[in-house]
C-alpha positions in Angstrom: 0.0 0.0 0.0 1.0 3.6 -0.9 3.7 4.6 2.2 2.2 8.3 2.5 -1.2 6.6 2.3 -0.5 4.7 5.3 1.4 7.3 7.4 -1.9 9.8 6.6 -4.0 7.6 8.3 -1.7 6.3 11.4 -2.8 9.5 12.9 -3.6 9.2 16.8 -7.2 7.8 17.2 -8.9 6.3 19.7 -8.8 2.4 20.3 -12.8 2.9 20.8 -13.6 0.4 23.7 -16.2 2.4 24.5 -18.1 5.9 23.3 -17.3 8.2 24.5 -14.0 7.4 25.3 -12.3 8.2 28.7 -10.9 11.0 27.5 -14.6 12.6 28.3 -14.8 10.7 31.4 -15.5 14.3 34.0 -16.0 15.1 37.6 -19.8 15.4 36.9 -20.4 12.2 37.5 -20.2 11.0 40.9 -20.3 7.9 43.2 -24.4 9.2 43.8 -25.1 8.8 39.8 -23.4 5.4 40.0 -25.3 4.1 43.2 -28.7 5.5 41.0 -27.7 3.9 38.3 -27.7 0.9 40.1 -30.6 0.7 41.8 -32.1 1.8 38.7 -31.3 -1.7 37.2 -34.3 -4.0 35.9 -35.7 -7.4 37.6 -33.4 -10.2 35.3 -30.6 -7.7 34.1 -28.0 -9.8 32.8 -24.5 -8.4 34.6 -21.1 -8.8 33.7 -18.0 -8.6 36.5 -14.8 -7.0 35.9 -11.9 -7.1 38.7 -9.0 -5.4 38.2 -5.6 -5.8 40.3 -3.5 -3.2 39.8 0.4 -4.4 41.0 2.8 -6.4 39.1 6.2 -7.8 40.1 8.1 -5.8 37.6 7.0 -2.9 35.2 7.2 -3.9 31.3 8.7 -0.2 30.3 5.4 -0.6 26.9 2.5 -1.3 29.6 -0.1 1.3 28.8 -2.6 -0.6 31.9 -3.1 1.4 35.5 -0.5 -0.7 37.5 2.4 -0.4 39.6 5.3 -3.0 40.6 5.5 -4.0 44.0 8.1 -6.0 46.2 5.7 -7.1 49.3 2.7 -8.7 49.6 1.0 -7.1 52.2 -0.4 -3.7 49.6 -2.0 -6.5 47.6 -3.9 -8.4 50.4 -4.9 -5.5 52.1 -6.1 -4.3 48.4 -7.7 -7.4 48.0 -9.8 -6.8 51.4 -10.6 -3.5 50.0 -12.0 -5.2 46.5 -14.8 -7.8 48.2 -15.8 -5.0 50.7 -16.3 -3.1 47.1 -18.0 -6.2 45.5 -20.4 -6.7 49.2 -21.2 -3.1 48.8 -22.3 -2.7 45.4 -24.3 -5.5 45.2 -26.4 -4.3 47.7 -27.4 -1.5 45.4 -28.0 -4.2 42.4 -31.6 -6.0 41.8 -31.2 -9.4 43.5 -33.1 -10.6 40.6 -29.7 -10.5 38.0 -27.8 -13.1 36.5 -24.0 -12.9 35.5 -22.8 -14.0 32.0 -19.5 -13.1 32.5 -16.3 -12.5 34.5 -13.2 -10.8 33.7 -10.1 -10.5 36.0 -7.4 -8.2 34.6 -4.6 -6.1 35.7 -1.7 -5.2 36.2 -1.6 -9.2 36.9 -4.0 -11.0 38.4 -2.1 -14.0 38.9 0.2 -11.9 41.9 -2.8 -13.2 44.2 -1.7 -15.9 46.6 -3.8 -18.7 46.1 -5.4 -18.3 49.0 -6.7 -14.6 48.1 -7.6 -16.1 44.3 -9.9 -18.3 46.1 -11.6 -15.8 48.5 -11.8 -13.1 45.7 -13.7 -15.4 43.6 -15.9 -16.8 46.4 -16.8 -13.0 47.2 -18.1 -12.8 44.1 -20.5 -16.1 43.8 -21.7 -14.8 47.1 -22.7 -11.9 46.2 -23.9 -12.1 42.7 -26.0 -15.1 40.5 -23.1 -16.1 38.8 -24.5 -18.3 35.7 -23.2 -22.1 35.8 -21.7 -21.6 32.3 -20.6 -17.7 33.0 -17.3 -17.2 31.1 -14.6 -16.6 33.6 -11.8 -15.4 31.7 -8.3 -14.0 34.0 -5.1 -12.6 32.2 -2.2 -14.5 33.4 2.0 -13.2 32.9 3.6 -16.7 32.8 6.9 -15.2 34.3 5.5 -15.5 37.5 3.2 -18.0 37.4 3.2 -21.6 40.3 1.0 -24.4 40.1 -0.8 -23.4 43.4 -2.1 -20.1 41.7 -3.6 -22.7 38.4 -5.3 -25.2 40.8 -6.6 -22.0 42.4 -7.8 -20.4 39.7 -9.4 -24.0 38.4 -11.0 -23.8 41.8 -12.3 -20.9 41.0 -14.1 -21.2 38.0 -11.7 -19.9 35.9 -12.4 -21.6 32.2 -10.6 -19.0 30.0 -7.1 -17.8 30.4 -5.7 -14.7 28.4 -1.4 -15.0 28.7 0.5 -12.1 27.6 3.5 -13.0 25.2 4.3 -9.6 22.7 7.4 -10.7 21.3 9.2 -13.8 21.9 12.7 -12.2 20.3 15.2 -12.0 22.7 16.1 -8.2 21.8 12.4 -6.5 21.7 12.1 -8.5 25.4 15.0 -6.9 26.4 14.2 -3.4 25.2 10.8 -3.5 26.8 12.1 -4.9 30.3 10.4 -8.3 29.4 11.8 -11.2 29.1 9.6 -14.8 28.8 10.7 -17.5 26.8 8.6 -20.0 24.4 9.4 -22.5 27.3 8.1 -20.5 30.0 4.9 -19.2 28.2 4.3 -22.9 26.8 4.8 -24.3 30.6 2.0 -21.7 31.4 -0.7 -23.2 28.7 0.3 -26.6 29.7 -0.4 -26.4 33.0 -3.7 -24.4 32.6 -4.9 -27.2 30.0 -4.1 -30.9 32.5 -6.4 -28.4 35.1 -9.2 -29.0 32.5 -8.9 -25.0 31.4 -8.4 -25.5 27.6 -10.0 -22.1 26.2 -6.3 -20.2 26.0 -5.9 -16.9 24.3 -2.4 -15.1 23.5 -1.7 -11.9 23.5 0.9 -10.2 21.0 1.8 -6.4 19.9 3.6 -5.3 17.1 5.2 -1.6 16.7 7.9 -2.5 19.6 11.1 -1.7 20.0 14.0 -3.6 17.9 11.2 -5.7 16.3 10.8 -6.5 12.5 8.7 -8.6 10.1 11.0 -11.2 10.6 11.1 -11.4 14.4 7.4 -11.5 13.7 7.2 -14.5 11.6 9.6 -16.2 13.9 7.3 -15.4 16.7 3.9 -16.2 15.2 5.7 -19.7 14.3 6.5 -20.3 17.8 2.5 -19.4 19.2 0.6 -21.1 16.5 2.7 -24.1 18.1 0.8 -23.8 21.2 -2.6 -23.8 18.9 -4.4 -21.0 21.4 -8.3 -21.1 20.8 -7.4 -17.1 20.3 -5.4 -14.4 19.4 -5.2 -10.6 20.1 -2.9 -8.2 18.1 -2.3 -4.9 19.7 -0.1 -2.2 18.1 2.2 -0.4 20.7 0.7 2.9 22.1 3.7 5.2 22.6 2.4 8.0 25.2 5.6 8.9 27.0 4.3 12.1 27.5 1.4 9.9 29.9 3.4 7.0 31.3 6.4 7.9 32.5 7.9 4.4 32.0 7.4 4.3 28.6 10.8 7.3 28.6 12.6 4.4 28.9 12.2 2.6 25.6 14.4 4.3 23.3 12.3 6.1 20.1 15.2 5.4 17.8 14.7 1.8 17.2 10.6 1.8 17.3 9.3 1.0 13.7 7.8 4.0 12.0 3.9 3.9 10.5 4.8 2.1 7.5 6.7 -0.9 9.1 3.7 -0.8 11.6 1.4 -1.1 9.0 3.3 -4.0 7.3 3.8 -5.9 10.9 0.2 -6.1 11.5 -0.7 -6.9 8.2 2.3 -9.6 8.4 0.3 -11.0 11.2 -3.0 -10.9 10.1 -1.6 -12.9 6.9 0.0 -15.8 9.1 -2.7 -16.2 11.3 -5.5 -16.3 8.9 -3.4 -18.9 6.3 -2.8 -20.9 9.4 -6.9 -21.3 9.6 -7.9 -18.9 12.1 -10.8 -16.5 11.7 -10.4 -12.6 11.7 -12.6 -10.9 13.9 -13.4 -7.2 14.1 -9.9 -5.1 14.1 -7.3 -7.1 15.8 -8.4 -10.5 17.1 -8.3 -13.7 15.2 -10.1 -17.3 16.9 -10.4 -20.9 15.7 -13.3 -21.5 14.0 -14.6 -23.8 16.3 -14.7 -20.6 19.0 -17.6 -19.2 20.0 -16.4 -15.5 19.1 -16.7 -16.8 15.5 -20.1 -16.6 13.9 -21.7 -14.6 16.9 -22.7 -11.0 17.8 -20.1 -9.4 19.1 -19.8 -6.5 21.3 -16.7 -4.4 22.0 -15.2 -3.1 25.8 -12.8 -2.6 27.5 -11.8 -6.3 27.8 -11.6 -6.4 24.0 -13.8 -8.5 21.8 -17.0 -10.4 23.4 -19.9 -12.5 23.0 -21.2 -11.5 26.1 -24.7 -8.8 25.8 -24.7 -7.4 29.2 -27.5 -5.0 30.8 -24.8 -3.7 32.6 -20.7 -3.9 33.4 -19.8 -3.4 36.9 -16.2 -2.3 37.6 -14.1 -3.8 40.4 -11.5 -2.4 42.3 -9.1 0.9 41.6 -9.3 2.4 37.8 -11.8 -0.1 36.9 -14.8 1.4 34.6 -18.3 0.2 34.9 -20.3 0.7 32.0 -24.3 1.3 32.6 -27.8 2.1 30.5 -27.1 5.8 31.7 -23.6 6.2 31.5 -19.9 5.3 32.2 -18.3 5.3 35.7 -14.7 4.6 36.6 -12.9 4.7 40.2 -10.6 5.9 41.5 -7.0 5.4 40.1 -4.8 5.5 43.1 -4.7 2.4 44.9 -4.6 4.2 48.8 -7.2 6.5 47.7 -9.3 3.2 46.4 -8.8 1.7 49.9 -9.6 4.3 52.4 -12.8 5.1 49.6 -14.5 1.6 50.5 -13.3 1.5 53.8 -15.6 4.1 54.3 -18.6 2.0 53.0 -18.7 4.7 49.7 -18.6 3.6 46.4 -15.1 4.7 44.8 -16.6 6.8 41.7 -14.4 9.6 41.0 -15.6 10.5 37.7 -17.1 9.2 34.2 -20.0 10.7 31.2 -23.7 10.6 31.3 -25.1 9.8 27.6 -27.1 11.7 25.5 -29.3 10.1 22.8 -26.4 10.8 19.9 -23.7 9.7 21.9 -25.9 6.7 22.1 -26.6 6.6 18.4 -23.0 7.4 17.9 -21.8 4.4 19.9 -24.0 1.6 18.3 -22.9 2.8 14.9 -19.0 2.8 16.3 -19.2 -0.2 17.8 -21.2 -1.9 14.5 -18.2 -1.0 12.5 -15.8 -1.9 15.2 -17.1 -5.3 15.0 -18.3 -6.0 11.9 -17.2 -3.3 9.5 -20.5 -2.4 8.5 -24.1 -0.6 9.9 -27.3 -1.4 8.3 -29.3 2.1 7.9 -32.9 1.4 8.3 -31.9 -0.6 11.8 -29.8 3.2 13.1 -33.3 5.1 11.9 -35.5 2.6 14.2 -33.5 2.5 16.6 -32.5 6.3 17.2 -34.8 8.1 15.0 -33.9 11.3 15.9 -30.0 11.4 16.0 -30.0 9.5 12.5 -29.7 12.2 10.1 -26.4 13.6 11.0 -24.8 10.1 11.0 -25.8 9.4 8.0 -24.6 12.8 6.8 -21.2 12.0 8.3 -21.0 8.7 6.5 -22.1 10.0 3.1 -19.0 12.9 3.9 -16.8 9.8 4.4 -17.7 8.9 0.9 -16.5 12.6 -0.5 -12.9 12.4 0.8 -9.7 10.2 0.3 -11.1 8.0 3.4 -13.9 7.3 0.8 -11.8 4.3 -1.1 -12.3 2.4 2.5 -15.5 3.3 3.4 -19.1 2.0 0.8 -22.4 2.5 0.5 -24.1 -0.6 0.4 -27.8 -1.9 -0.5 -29.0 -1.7 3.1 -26.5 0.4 4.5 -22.5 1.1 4.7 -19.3 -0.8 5.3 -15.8 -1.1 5.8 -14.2 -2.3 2.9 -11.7 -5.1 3.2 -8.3 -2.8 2.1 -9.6 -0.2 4.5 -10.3 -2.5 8.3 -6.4 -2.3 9.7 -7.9 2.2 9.1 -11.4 1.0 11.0 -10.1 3.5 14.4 -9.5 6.4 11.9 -13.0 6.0 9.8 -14.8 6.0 13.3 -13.7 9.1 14.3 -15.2 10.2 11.7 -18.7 9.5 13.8 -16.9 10.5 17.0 -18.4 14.0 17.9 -15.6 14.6 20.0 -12.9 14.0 18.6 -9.3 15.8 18.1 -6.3 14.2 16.9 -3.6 14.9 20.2 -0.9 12.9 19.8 -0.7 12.5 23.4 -3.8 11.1 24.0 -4.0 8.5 21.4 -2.2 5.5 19.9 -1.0 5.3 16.4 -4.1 4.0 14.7 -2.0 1.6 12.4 
């Protein structure tokens, strides 16, 4: 593809895991809107769970998550104390007539829990909330610091689906992003989760890293399509130094530019579909025998689902629920967190109260975040009023140099197939928000 092509549209964009993005996440919304919100829940809402645990044992200098590295264990076990008085709290706000569909634990690294903690953690929950027999109960796991104790708790626990991060397994990107995990390692992990009976693995990778090339690529993908994971996720590098302080440390000299970002992702995208799996949305690819293949899909901050939620309540410091009425997130610092839900108060700190076109904006975002493509007449049933301007911004698509990505179709518009690694830049052209600051936003190739 034309090089000035490509670096036009690596502008910064949003990564769009929700609308509107955090970036319009305010101070007007407080822990009272969240605590309405809750109550305002209906009789059989289906809920999803989200816990996040914020410490590591060492700080990859790329991490763009809310976490920090920690030497003892005594911050984590009194955070985790803090966490189920959260979850005990909050669901006495919640309709006792609910059901959960799904579970996410992420981090940071959830698998820094002692066993012992894993198991209470996860018990907190059940208690509290009608977890469904066949809920997914998905946990990202860093195999660097991973025992058999923590799998058999996790097992114990419910777990079914386990999300390991890998990147890169070359030898120089690990050691220019204070990372290093070998195929050995990482394989031990999977093995170990799959004699437990947990067989639904997914590995993580991300291109646009320090020191790496096409051909460290290829190498890599070789090495992970060894260890057959049910899924897949590609994620290019967000380089916000200007944010994450950590990130200073990686030095900008040897990061590819757009145009060998654009080429690595399309390099993986290549392997992984001629190896048989199935591309979904923007950056995730599964087996065709998993259930993110052939289903509705719906986009978060997780990433790719099945799940179709009422309602996603956020767990523990940073985390982000996601309501009928709005967003909410808590919040960020850990101490602040604790002494917050000590207190018996919800940890709300901030987060946006939709309007009907953010609303209308979203589905559409989310439609061609998923599946490349809106159907009109469903946007005019649905949000009869805030149509009209949507569907003036996509026919203005249509009028620029965007327009040789972006169609009209019979029953609506769509994504073509040379323009879904541009699908974050042709949604901002829905976004009502946005503006292109570098330091807010990732590279969108």
């Amino acid at each position: 593809m034309n090089s000035e092509l490509v670096e036009s549209y690596a502008a910064p964009a949003p990564r769009y895991t929700s609308y509107p993005t955090a970036q319009q996440f305010s101070a007007d919304v407080t822990s009272s809107h969240y605590a309405e919100w809750l109550s305002a829940l209906k009789a059989g809402a289906n809920l999803s769970l989200y816990c996040h645990i914020p410490f590591c044992q060492s700080l990859c200098w790329y991490c763009g998550c809310t976490t920090k590295a920690l030497r003892r264990y005594d911050p984590v076990a009194a955070y985790v104390d803090a966490i189920i008085t959260e979850i005990a709290h909050v669901a006495t706000l919640v309709v006792p007539d609910h059901h959960v569909s799904h579970v996410h634990w992420g981090g940071g690294t959830p698998n820094i829990l002692q066993p012992g903690d894993i198991e209470r953690l996860s018990e907190a929950l059940r208690s509290h909330y009608a977890i469904a027999p066949d809920a997914e109960f998905a946990v990202e796991i860093d195999p660097r610091h991973l025992e058999a104790e923590q799998v058999a708790a996790f097992q114990r626990s419910g777990v079914n689906r386990v999300s390991i991060g890998v990147q890169d397994f070359d030898p120089a990107v690990q050691a220019a992003i204070n990372r290093v995990q070998s195929f050995e390692m990482t394989q031990r992990a999977i093995g170990m989760f799959r004699d437990r009976g947990i067989a639904s693995i997914n590995v993580d990778l991300v291109y646009g890293l320090p020191n790496q090339t096409s051909e460290s690529i290829a190498r890599t993908i070789a090495q992970v399509l060894s260890l057959r994971p049910d899924r897949i996720a590609t994620f290019g590098y967000a380089h916000l130094p200007t944010r994450l302080i950590h990130q200073r440390l990686i030095d900008e000299r040897v990061l590819p530019g757009p145009v060998e970002r654009f080429a690595q992702s399309q390099l993986l995208a290549d392997l992984l579909v001629d190896a048989g799996y199935v591309r979904i949305g923007l950056d995730h690819f599964a087996l065709p025998t998993d259930h993110l293949t052939g289903t509705a899909l719906k986009r978060n901050f997780q990433g790719y689902s099945t799940e179709q939620a009422d309602a996603l309540l956020g767990f523990g410091a940073s985390a982000i629920g996601q309501l009928p009425q709005g967003y909410v997130q808590n919040t960020v610092a850990s101490g602040d967190y604790i002494s917050k839900v000590g207190q018996a108060r919800l940890a709300t700190v901030r987060g946006v109260a939709l309007t009907d076109d953010d609303r209308a904006r979203a589905w559409v975002i989310e439609q061609l975040m998923c599946g490349l493509s809106f159907n009109t007449a469903e946007l005019r049933q649905r949000f009869p009023q805030e149509a009209a301007p949507i569907l003036a911004d996509a026919d203005g698509i249509l009028a620029t140099k965007t327009g040789d990505f972006f169609t009209r179709t019979e029953d609506g518009y769509r994504v073509t197939e040379p323009g879904r690694p541009f699908v974050r830049t042709i949604c901002t052209k829905f976004d009502s928000y946005f503006e292109p600051v570098a330091a807010r936003h990732a590279m969108a190739v």
